[in-house]
TIMARVEX-785739 format. One record per residue (C-alpha): z, x, y; residue in three letters. Coordinates in steps of 0.05 Angstrom, whole numbers, padded with zeros to 5 digits, always signed. Layout:
ZXYALA/...
// end
This chain:
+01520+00972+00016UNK/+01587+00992-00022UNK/+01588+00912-00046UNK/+01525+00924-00078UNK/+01522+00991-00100UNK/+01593+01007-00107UNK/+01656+01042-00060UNK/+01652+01117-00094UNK/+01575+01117-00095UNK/+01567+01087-00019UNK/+01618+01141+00005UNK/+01601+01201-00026UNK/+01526+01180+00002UNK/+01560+01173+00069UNK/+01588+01246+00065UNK/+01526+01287+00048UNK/+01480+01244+00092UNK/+01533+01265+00150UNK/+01533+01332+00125UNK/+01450+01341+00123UNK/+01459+01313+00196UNK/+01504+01360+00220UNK/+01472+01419+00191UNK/+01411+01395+00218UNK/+01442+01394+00289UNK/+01472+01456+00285UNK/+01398+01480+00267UNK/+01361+01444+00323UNK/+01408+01471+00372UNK/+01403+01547+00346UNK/+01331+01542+00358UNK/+01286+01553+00412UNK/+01246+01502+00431UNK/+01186+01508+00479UNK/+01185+01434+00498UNK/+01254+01418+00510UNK/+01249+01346+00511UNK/+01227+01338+00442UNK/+01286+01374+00426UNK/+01328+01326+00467UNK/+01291+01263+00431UNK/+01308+01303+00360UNK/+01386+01312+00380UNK/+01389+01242+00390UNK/+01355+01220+00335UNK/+01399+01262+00287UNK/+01461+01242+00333UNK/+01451+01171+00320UNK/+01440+01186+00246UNK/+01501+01217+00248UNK/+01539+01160+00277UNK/+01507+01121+00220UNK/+01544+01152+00171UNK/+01602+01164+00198UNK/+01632+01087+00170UNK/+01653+01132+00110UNK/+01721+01122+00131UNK/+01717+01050+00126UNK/+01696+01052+00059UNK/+01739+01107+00038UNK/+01791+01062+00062UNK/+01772+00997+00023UNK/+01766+01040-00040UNK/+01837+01070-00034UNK/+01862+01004-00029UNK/+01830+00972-00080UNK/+01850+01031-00134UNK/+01922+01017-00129UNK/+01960+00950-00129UNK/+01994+00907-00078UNK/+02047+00950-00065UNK/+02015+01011-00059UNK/+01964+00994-00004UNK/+01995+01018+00053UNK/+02011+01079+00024UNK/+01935+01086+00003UNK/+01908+01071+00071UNK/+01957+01118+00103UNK/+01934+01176+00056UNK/+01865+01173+00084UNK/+01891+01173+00158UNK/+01929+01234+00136UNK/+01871+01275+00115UNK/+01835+01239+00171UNK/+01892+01284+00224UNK/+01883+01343+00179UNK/+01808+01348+00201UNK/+01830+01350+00270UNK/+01875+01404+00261UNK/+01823+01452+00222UNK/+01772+01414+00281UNK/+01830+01446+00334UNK/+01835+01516+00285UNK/+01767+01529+00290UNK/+01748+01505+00361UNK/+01802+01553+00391UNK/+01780+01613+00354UNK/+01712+01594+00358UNK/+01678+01602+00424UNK/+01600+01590+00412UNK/+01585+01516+00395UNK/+01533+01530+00354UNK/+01575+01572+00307UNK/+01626+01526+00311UNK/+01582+01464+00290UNK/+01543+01511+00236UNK/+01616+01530+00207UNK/+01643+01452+00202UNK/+01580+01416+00173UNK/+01586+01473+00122UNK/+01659+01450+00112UNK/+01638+01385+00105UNK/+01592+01396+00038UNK/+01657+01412+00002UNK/+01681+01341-00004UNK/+01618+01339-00055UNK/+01660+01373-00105UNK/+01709+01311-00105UNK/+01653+01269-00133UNK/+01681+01277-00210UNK/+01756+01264-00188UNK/+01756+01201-00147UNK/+01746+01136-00190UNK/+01705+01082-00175UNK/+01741+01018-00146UNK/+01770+00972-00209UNK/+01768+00917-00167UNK/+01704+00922-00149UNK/+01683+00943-00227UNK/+01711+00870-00249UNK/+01679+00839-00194UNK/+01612+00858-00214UNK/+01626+00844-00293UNK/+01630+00924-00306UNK/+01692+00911-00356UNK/+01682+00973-00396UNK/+01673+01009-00332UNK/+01729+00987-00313UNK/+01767+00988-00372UNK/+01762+01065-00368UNK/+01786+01075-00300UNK/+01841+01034-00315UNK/+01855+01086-00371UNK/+01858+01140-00331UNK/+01903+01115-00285UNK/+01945+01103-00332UNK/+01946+01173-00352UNK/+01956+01196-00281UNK/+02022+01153-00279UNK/+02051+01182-00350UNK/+02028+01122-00384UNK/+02012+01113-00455UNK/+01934+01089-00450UNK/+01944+01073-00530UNK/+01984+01011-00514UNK/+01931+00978-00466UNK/+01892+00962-00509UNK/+01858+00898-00491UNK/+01825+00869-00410UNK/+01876+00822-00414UNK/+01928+00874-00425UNK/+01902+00916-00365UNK/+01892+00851-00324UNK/+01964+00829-00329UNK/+01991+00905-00319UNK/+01960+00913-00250UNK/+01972+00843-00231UNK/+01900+00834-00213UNK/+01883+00767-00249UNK/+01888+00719-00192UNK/+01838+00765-00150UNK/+01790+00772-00206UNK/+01790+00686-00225UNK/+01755+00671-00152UNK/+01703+00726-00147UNK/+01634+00699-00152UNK/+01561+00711-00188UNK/+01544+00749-00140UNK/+01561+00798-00091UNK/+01559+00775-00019UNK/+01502+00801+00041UNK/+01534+00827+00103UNK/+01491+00753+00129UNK/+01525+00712+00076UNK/+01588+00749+00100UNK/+01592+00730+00173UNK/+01570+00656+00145UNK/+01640+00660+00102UNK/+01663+00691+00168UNK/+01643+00627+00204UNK/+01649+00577+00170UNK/+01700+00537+00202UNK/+01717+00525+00274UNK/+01791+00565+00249UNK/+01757+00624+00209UNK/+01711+00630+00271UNK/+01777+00643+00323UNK/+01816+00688+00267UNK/+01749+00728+00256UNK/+01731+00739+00328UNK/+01804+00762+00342UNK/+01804+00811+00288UNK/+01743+00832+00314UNK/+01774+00842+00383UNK/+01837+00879+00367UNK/+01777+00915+00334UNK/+01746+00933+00389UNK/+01815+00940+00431UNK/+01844+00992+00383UNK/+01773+01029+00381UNK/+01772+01029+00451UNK/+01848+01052+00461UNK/+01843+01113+00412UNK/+01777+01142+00434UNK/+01799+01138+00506UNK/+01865+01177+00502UNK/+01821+01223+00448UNK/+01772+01233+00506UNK/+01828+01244+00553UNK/+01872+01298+00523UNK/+01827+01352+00566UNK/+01840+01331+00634UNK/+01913+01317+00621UNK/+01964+01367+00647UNK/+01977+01427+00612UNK/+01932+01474+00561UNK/+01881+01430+00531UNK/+01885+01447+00455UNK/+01963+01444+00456UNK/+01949+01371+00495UNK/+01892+01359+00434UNK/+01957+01393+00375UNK/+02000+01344+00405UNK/+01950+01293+00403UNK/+01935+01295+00337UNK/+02020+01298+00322UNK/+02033+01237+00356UNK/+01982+01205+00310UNK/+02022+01238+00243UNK/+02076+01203+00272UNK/+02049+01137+00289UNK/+02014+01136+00206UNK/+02081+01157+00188UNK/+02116+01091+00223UNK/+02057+01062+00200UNK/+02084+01067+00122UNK/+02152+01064+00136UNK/+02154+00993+00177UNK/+02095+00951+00144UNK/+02123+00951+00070UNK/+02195+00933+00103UNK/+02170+00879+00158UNK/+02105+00860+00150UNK/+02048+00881+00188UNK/+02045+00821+00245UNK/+02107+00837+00289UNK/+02095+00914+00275UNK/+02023+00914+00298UNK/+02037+00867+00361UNK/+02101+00908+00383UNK/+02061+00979+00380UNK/+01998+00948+00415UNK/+02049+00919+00465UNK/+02083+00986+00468UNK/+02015+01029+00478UNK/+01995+00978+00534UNK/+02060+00985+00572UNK/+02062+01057+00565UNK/+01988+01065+00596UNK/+02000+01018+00653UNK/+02066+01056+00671UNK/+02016+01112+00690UNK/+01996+01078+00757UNK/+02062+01084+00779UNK/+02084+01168+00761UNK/+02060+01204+00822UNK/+01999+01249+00824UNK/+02044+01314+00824UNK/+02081+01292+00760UNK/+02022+01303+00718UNK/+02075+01317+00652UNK/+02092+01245+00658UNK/+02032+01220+00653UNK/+02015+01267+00588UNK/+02086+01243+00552UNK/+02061+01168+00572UNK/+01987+01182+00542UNK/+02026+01208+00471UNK/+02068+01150+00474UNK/+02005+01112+00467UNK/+01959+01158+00426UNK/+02035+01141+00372UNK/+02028+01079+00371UNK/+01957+01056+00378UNK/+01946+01093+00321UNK/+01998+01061+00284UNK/+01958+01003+00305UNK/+01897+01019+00289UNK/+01912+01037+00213UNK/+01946+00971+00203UNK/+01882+00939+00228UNK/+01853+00971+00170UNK/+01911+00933+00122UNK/+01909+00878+00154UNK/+01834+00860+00142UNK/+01834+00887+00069UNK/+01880+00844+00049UNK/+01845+00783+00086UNK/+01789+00783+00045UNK/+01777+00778-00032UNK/+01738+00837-00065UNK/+01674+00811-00058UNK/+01666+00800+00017UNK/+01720+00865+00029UNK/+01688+00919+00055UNK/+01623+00874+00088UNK/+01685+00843+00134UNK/+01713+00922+00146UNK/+01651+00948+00163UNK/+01628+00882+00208UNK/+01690+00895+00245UNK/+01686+00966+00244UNK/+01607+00961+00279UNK/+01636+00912+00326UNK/+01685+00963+00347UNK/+01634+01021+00361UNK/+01621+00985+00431UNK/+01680+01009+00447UNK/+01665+01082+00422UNK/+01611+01079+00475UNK/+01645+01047+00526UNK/+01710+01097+00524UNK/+01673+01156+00553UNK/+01652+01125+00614UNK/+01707+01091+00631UNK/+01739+01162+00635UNK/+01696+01177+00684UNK/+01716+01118+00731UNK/+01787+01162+00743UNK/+01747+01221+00766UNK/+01700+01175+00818UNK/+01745+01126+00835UNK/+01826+01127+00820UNK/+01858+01175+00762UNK/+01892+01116+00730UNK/+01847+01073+00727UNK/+01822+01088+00660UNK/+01894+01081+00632UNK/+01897+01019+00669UNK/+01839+00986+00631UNK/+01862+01021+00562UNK/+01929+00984+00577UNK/+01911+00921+00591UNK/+01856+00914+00536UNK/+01920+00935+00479UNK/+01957+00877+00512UNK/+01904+00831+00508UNK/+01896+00852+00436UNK/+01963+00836+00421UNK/+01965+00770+00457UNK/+01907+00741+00413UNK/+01931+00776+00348UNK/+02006+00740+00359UNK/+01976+00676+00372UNK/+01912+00666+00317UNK/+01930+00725+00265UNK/+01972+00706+00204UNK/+02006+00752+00167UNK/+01974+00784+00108UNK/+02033+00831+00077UNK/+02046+00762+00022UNK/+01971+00747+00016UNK/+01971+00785-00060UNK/+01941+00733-00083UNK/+01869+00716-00036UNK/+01841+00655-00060UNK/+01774+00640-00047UNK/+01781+00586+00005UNK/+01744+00580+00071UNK/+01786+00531+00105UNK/+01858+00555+00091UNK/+01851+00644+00089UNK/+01916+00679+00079UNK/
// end
């Protein structure tokens, strides 16, 4: 959709779709209903809505990157993460002094209409401008970045000018007529025997990091101690890890950073089958350990496929990977409840195992992306 329509226009449609969702939960459930399984059938109606439009983040993400250049991407990825933890601190604020649910819900999807009022700030992707043949369009945001950085706009005052500024010319020589189909997508995707392997195990550590995350997200209750300090903590270890995260991948790439922190969370979760059931602390320090570094992890997965793709294809391969993950999403929450029926490790056992497996395929079939400035349009020979 964002390929087609555009990065700023797809988002901000994410947002107030999710917001009108919300609101309309927080409704549903404030009313009663004399048939209570319609009102079941409309929760998860709206819920799955909902989920729908929460891949805002993935385009939010694709459209950071694309505004600034090569250098900068990291940085720009990490700046949505950021904001991303700040929600879960005003989620934490207002949970805790919050009681009743439906208050609490009413209260955030409110919240959420405010990012609205961002509309008129946030430019629309340059990249993605050129791409489609929107040069004055482009032209203008290019303008006003340079006004933003203490430029003087007066001296860019041809395409060429602005091309060869923002180093962008090699990315704009390869991008087609037209813009690509999420179908025409995952033929680029698998088009060769080698795109086929690299693409399935992006799509994996995908699914391993999604799976990962949710599961220690999902776990912070039942670990030891007071459950929103456990959920505080949570949400510090990820400042931390997104912190790392722009620190390390500008220095050393992203392939030996990713692999080491996926390593890292998976030894840290396995560790928990051996800390006896009375050390229950242990087990919460090991659970932080890996809530640090998968989300280091899981942000650089974000990098990483940006910057496989050219502009055109960009966010269809984000957001492919990003629905292949959501089996994971639904997976997490039950495998949480295979510690309470069968063996309290167990569900760090599986989260462990999957982040090495990750990291296993991603050493072996993932190249590394931090060089790949320049993304040619080939099929047989990616970055």
């Amino acid at each position: 959709m964002s390929d087609k329509f555009g990065r700023k226009f797809t988002a901000y449609a994410f947002v107030l779709a999710n917001a009108v969702f919300n609101i309309a939960i927080a409704v549903l459930v404030s009313v009663d209903f004399a048939d209570d399984n319609l009102q079941q059938i409309l929760f998860a109606i709206l819920r799955l809505l909902t989920g729908l439009a929460m891949n805002v983040y993935a385009v939010a993400v694709v459209l950071a990157v694309e505004i600034v250049g090569p250098s900068k991407r990291v940085a720009a990825a990490n700046a949505v993460y950021y904001l991303y933890i700040v929600g879960e601190f005003v989620l934490l604020f207002f949970v805790y002094l919050i009681k009743d649910y439906k208050i609490m819900l009413t209260v955030l999807s409110a919240l959420m209409t405010l990012i609205a009022m961002y509309f008129w700030v946030v430019p629309e992707s340059p990249r993605w401008l050129l791409a489609t043949k929107k040069k004055k369009e482009a032209y203008k945001v290019f303008n006003t970045i340079a006004k933003w950085n203490k430029k003087r706009p007066e001296d860019l005052t041809s395409m060429e000018e602005l091309l060869k500024v923002h180093k962008i010319e090699s990315e704009v020589n390869f991008v087609a007529e037209k813009q690509y189909t999420i179908w025409q997508t995952l033929k680029v995707f698998f088009s060769s025997k080698m795109l086929m392997i690299r693409s399935m195990v992006v799509m994996i550590n995908w699914l391993g990091n999604t799976f990962v995350y949710n599961g220690l997200s999902f776990s912070t209750s039942e670990l030891a101690g007071d459950p929103y300090l456990n959920f505080g903590l949570s949400a510090v270890a990820e400042i931390l890890g997104v912190f790392g995260c722009q620190i390390v991948l500008d220095r050393f790439g992203r392939k030996i950073p990713y692999i080491t922190n996926m390593t890292v969370s998976g030894l840290a979760l396995l560790a928990v089958m051996f800390v006896p059931t009375d050390m229950g602390i242990i087990v919460t320090i090991l659970a932080l350990i890996g809530k640090l570094t998968i989300s280091f992890a899981f942000n650089t997965i974000y990098i990483v496929t940006a910057e496989s793709h050219p502009t055109v294809i960009r966010n269809s391969a984000v957001a492919i990977s990003q629905t292949f993950s959501r089996i994971a999403a639904v997976l997490a929450p039950n495998i949480q409840l295979l510690g309470e029926l069968y063996w309290s490790p167990l569900p760090y056992i599986i989260y462990g195992g999957f982040s090495l497996l990750s990291a296993i395929l991603f050493a072996f079939f993932v190249p590394e992306t931090k060089k790949a400035n320049k993304i040619a349009d080939r099929r047989e020979n990616p970055p």
